[in-house]
Backbone as CSV, one residue per row, in Angstrom:
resi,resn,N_x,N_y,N_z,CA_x,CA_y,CA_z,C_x,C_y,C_z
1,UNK,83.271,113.996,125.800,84.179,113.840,124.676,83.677,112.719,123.782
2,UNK,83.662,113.055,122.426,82.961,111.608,121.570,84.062,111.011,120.967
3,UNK,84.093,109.825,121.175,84.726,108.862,120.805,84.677,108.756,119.253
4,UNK,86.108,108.706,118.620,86.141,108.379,116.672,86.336,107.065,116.870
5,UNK,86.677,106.040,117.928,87.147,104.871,117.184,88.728,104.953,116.811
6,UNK,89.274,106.236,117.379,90.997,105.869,117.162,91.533,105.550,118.268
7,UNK,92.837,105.400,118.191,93.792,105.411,119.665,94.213,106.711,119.742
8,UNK,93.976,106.814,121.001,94.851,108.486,121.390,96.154,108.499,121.618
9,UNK,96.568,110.087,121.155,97.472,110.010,120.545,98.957,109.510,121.050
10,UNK,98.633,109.341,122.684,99.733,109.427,123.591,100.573,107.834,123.165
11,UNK,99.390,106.610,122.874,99.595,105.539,122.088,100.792,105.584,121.289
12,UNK,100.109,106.110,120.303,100.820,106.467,118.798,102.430,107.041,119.393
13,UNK,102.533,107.846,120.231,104.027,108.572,120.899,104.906,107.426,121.427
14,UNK,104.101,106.024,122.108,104.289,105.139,122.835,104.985,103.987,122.037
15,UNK,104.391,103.919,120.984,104.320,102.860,119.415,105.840,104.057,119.413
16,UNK,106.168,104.955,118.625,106.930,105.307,118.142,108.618,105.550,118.711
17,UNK,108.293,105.574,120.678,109.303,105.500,120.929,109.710,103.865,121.301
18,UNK,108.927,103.214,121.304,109.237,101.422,121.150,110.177,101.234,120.119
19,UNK,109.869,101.651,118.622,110.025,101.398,117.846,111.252,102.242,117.533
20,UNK,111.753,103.266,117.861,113.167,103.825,118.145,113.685,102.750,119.151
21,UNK,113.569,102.300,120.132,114.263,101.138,120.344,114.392,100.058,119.536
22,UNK,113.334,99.554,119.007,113.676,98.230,117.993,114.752,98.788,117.359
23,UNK,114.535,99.442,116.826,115.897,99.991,115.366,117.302,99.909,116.204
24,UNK,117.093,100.804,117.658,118.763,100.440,117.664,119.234,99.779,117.771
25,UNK,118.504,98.134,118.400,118.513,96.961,118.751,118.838,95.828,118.027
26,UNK,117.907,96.722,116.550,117.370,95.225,115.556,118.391,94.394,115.461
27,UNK,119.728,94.682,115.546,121.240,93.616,114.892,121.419,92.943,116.089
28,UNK,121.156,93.226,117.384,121.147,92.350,118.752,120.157,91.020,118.730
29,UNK,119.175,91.495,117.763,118.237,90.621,117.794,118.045,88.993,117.287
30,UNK,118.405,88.097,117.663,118.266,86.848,116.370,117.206,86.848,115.687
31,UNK,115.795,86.829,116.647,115.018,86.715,116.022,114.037,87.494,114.972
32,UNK,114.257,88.817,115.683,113.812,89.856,114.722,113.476,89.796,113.741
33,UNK,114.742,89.328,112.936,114.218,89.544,111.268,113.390,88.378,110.619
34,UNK,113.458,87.632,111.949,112.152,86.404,111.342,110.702,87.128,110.968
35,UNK,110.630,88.098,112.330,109.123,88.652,111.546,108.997,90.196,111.398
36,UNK,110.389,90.597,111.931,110.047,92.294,111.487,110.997,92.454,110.449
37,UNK,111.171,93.488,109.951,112.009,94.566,108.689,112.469,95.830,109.528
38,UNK,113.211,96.506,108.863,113.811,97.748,109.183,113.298,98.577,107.433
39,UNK,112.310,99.761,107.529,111.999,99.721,106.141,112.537,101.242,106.315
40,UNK,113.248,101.606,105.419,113.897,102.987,105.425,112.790,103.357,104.293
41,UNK,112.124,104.776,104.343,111.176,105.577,103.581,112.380,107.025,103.767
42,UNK,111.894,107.834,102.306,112.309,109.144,102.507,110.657,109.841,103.109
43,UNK,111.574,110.786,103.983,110.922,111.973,104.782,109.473,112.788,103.953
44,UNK,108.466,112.646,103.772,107.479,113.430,102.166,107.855,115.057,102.451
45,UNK,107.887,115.492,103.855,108.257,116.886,103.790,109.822,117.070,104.384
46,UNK,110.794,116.265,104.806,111.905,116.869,105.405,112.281,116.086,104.233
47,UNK,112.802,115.090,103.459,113.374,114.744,102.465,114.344,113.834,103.231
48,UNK,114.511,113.563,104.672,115.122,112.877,105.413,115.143,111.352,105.428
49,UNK,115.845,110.538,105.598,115.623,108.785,105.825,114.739,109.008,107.225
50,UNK,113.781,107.682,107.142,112.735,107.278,108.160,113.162,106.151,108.217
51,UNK,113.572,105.705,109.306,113.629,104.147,109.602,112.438,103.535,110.412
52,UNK,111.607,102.684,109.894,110.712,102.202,110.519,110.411,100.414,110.949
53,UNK,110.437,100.112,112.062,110.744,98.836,112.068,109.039,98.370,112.500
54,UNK,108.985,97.361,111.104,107.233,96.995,110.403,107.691,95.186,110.499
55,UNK,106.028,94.057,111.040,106.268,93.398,110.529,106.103,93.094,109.190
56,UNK,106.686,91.461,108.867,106.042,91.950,107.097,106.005,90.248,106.770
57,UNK,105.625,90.021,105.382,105.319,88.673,105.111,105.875,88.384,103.508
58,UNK,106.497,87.406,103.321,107.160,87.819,101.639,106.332,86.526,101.326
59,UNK,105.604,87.007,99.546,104.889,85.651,99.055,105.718,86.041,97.658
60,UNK,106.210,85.091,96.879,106.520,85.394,95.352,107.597,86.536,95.310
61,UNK,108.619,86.539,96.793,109.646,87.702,95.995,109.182,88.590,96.268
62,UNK,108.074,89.123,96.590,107.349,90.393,97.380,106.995,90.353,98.422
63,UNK,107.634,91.691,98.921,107.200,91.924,100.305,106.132,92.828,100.866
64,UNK,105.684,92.122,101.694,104.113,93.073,102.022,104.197,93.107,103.461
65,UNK,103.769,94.591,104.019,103.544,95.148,104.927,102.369,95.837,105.277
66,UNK,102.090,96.014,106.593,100.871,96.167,106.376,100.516,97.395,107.536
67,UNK,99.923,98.232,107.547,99.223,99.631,108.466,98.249,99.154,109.199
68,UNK,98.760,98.836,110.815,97.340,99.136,111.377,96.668,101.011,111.548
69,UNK,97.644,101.710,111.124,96.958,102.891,111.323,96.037,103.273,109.589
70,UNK,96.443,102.901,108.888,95.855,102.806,107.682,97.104,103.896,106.842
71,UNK,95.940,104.575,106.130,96.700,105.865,105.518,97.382,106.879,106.411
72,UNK,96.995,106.894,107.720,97.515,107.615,107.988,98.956,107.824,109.065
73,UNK,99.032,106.630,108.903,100.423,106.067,108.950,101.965,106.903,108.560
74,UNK,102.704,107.489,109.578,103.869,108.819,108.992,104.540,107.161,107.353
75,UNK,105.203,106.395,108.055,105.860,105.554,106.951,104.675,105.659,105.330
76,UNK,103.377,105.381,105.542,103.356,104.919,104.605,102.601,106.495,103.638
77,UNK,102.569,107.463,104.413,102.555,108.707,103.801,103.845,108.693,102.594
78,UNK,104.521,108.367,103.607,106.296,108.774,103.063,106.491,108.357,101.544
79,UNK,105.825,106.727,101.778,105.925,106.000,100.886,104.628,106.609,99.452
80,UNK,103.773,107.050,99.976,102.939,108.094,98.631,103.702,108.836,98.002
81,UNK,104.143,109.433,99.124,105.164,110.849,98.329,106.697,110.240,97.799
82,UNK,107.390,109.104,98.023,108.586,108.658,97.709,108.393,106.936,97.658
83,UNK,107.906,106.337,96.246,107.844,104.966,96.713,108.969,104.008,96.799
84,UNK,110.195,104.906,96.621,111.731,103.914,96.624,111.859,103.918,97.754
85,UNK,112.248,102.935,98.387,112.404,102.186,99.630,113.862,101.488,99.773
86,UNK,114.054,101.773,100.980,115.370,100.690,101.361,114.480,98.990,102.668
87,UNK,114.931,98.511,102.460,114.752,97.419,103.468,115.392,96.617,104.039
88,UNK,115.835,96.294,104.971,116.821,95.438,105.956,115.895,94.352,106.387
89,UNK,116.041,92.981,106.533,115.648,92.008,106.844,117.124,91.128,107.437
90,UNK,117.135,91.173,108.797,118.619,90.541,109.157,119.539,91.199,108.812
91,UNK,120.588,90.801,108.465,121.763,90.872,108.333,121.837,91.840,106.108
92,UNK,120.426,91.041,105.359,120.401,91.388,104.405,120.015,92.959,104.193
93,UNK,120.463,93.647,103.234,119.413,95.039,102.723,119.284,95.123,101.503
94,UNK,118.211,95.326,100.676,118.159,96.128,99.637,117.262,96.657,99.120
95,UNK,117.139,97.557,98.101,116.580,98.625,97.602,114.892,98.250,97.166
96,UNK,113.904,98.653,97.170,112.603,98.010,96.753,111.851,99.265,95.860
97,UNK,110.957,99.039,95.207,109.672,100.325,95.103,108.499,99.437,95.474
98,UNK,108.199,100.431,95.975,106.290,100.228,96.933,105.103,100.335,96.214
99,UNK,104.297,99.724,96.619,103.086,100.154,95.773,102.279,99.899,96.692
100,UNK,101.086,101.212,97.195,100.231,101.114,97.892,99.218,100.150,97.429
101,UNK,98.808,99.315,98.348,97.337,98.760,98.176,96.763,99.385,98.935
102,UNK,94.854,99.819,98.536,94.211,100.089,99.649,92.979,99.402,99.307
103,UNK,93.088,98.188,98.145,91.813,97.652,98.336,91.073,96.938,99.414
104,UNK,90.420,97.182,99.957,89.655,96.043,100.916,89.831,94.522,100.917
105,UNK,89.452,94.046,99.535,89.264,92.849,99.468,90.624,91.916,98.696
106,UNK,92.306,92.827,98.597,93.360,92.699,98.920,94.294,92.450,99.915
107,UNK,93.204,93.475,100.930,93.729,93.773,101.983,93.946,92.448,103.140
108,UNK,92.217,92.375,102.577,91.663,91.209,103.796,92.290,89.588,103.253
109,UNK,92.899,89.225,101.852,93.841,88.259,101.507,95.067,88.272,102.114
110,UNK,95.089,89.750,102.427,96.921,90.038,102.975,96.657,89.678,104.712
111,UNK,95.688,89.641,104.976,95.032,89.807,106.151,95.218,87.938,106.623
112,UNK,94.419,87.162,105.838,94.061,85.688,105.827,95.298,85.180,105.742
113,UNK,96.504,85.596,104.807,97.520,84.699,104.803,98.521,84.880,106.010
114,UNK,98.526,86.150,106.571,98.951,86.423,107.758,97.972,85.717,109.070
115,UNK,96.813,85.111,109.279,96.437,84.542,109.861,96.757,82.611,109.924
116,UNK,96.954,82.270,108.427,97.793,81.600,107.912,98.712,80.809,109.099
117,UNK,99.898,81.941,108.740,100.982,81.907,109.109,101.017,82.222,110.579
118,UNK,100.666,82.844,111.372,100.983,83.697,112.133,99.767,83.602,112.777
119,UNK,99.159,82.512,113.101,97.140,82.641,113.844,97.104,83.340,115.634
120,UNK,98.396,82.760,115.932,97.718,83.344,117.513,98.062,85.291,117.740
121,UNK,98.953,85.444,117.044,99.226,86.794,117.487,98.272,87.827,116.470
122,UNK,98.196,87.318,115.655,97.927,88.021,114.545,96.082,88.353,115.099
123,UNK,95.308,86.999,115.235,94.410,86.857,115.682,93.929,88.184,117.051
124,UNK,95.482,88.029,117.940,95.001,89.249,118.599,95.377,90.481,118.405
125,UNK,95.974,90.745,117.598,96.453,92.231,116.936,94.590,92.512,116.008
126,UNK,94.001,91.255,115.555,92.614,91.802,114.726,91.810,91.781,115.855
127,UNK,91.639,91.218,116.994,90.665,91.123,117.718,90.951,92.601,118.811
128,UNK,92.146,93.280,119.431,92.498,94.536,119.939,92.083,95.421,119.133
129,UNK,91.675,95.134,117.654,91.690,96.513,116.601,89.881,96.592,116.216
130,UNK,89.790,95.572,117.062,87.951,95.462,117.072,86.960,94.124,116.153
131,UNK,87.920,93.427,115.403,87.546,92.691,114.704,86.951,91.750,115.533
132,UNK,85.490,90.835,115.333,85.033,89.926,116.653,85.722,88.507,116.283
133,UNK,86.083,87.804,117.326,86.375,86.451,117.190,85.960,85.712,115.673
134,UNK,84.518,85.660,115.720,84.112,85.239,114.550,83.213,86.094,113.574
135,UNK,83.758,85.784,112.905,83.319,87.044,111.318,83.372,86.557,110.401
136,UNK,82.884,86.756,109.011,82.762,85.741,107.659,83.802,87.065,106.881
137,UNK,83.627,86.904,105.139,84.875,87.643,104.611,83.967,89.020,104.513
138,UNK,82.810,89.021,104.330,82.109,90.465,104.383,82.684,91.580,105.458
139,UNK,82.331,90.916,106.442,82.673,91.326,107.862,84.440,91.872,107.567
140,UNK,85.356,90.891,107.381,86.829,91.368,107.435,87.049,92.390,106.318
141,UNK,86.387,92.020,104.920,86.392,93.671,104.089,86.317,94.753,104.449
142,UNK,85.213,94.689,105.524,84.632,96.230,106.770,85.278,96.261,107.149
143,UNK,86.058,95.570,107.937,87.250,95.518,109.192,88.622,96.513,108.241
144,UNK,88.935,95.976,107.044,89.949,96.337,106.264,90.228,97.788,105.712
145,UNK,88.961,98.152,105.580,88.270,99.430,104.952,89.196,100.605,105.124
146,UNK,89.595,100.632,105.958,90.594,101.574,106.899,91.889,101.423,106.963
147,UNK,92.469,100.409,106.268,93.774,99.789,106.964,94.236,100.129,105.004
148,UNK,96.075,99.582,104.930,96.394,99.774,104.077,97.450,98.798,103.933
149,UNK,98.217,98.127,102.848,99.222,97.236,102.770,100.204,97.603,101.639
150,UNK,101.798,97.453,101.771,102.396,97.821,100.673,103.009,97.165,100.350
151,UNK,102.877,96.573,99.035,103.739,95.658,98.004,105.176,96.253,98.163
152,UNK,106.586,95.215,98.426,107.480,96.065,97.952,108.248,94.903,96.664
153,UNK,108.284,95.367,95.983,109.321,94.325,94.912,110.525,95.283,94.527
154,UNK,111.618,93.983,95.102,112.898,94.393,95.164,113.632,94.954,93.622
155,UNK,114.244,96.296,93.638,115.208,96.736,92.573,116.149,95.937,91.926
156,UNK,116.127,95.850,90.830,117.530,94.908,90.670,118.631,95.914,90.390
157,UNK,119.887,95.229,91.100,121.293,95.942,91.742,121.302,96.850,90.087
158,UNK,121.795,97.855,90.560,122.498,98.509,89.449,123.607,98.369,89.754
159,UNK,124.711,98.307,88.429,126.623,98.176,88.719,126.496,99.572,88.099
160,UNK,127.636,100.091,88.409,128.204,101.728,88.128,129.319,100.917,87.855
């Protein structure tokens, strides 16, 4: 069998029923919304709400999230085909539109400030995904190549 370099798929089933637990959980949680979201996407083919619980990092009022599966990610499909977004952070929610990034050398800034912030875990979430201990920014562009991040900047309320 030749190896692509992905996770199989049983993973991905594993990731997804975790993550149906986070969601029913997330309001049990204190800490949760320190570093995850609850990001509601519409469905691209059922037209359904997706609740997906992503970490994320806010710089300037925007929130950015980020794909270790890249594009091919069910959420951030969703988000191609529907970029209005709901988002829960704690106790807060509201409405956002998305904007895919898939530049590399965006990516790998979204990448650095999350190392930033966040060096020991983050460090091994890049080093499990193959990235080596030490690498210069060439190296993390390659690393990025594949991966994807989404701007969300929040709606302002409409009154009816």
């Amino acid at each position: 069998m030749e190896k692509t370099g992905r996770r199989p798929p049983f993973i991905w089933r594993l990731i997804r029923r975790f993550n149906q637990r986070m969601v029913s959980s997330y309001h049990k949680r204190d800490r949760a919304g320190n570093l995850v979201l609850l990001l509601t996407t519409t469905g691209r083919k059922s037209g359904l709400p997706r609740v997906t619980p992503l970490q994320y990092e806010e710089d300037d009022s925007v929130i950015y999230i980020g794909s270790a599966r890249g594009q091919d990610a069910d959420w951030f499909r969703n988000i191609l085909a529907h970029p209005e977004v709901k988002i829960q952070i704690k106790e807060e929610q509201f409405e956002g539109l998305a904007e895919p990034i898939t530049d590399p050398g965006l990516i790998a800034d979204f990448l650095e400030m999350r190392l930033q912030r966040h060096p020991i875990i983050i460090r091994l979430i890049m080093t499990a995904e193959g990235l080596p201990l030490v690498y210069d920014r060439a190296r993390l562009e390659q690393f990025t190549a594949n991966k994807a991040v989404v701007a969300i900047r929040p709606t302002p309320n409409k009154k009816e």
